[in-house]
C-alpha positions in Angstrom: 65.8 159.8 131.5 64.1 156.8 129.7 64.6 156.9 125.6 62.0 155.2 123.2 63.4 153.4 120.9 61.0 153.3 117.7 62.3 150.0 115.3 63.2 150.7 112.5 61.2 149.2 109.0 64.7 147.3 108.6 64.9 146.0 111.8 61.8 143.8 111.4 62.8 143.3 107.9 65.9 141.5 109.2 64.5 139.9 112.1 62.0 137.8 109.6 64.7 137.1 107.6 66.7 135.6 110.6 63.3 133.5 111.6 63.3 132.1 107.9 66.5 131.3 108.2 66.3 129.5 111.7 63.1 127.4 109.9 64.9 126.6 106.6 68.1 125.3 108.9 65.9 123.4 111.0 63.9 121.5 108.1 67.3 120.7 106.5 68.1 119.5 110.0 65.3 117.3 109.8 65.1 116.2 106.4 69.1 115.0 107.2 67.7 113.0 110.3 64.8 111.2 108.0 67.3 110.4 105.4 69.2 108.5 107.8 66.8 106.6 109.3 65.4 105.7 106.2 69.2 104.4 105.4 69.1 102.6 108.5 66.4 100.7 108.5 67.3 99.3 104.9 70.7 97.8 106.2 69.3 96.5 109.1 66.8 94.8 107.0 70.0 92.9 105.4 71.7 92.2 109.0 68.2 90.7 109.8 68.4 88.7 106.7 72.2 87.3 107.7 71.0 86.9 111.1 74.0 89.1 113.0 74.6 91.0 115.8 73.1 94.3 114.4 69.8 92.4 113.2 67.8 93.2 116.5 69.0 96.7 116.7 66.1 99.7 116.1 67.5 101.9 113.2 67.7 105.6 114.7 68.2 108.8 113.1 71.8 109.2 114.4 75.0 108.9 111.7 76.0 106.0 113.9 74.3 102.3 114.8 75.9 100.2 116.8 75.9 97.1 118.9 78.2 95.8 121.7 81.1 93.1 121.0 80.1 91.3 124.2 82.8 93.1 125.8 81.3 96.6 128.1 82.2 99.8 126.2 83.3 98.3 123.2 81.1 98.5 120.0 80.8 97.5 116.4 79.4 100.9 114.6 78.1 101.2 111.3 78.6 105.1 110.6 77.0 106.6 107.4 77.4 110.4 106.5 76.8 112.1 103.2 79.7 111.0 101.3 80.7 107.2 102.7 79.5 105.0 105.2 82.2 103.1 107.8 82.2 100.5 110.2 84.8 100.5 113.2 84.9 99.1 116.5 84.7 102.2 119.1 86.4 101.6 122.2 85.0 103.8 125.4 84.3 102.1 129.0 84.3 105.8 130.5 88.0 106.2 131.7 90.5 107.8 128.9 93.3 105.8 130.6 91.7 102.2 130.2 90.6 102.8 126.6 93.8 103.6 125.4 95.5 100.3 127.4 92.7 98.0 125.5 93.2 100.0 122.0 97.3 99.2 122.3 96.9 95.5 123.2 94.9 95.4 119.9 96.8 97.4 118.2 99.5 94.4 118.9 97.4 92.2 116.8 97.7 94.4 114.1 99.5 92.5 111.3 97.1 89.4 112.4 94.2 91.7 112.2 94.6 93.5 109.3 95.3 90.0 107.2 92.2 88.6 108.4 90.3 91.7 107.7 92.1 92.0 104.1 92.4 95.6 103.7 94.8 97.6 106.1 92.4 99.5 108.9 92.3 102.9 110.6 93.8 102.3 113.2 92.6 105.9 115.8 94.2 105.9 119.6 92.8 109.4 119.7 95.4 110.7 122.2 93.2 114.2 122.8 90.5 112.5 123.0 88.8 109.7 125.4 87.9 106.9 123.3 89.7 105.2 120.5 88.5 103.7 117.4 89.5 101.2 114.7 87.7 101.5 111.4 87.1 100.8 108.0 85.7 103.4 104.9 83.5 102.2 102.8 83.7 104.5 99.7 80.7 103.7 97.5 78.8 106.8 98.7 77.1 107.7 101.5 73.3 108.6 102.4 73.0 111.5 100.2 73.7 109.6 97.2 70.8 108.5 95.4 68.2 105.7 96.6 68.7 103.6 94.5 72.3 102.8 95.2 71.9 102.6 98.9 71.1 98.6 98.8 75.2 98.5 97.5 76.3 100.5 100.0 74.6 99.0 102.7 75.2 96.0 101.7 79.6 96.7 101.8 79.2 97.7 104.6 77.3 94.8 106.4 79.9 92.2 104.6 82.5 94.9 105.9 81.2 94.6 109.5 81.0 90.6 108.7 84.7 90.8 108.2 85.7 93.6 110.9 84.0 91.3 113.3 85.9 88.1 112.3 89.6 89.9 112.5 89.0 91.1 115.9 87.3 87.8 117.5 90.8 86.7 118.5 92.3 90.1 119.5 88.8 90.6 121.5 89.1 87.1 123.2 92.7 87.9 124.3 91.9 91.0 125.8 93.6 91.6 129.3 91.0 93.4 131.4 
């Protein structure tokens, strides 16, 4: 025996309601995207201006930019969420194992690093997961803070970079791959 079901008034009430919602959490989606690349293609209009390794890179609409070290799988990132922006290198070739050999030979250089660097770094094996990371926060704001005090924050964080980039050159060349 086949029942008709008749909706209810409610039921397409609610399932308006949910298609609003979807469309409100998609333009917010969006609008965080557009914000970003907006961000984006102000700092890389400083590295352009200092002439480094990020200054050819096309801004996207990701929280991260990055560009390699010269070394396969590792990368300088500029990261930039609502509340700060950070710069680290990421360490992933693909194999779990590998990663975490490289980040512990760095992570030998520490001391040597982190006095180059001049602020102590986050120094992230990860052990659940398959890359590693060492990074630095940047806590003048992040992209939701107001226009007009983006050009500071980008700004720290491409000197940031600048200096990241300098501690590590040794560590990097020393590497035993």
């Amino acid at each position: 025996e086949v029942q008709q079901i008749i909706p209810l008034p409610e039921a397409q009430e609610y399932q308006v309601q949910l298609r609003e919602k979807e469309q409100a959490g998609r333009k917010k989606r969006a609008e965080r995207y557009d914000i970003r690349l907006k961000f984006w293609e102000g700092l890389v209009n400083i590295t352009k201006k200092r002439n480094t390794r990020h200054a050819n890179i096309k801004p996207g609409s990701y929280h991260w930019l990055g560009a390699s070290s010269g070394i396969r799988g590792l990368g300088f990132n500029y990261v930039i969420v609502q509340e700060c922006g950070m710069v680290e290198l990421y360490i992933d070739r693909g194999e779990g194992v590998e990663n975490k050999r490289i980040f512990d030979q760095l992570a030998e250089s520490r001391a040597e690093v982190e006095a180059a660097f001049g602020e102590t770094l986050s120094w992230e094996r990860l052990d659940g997961k398959r890359a590693c990371r060492i990074k630095h926060v940047i806590d003048r704001g992040g992209y939701r803070n107001p226009e007009s005090e983006w050009p500071e924050i980008q700004t720290a964080m491409v000197d940031a970079m600048g200096r990241l980039e300098r501690a590590l050159k040794t560590a990097l060349d020393g590497l035993r791959l």
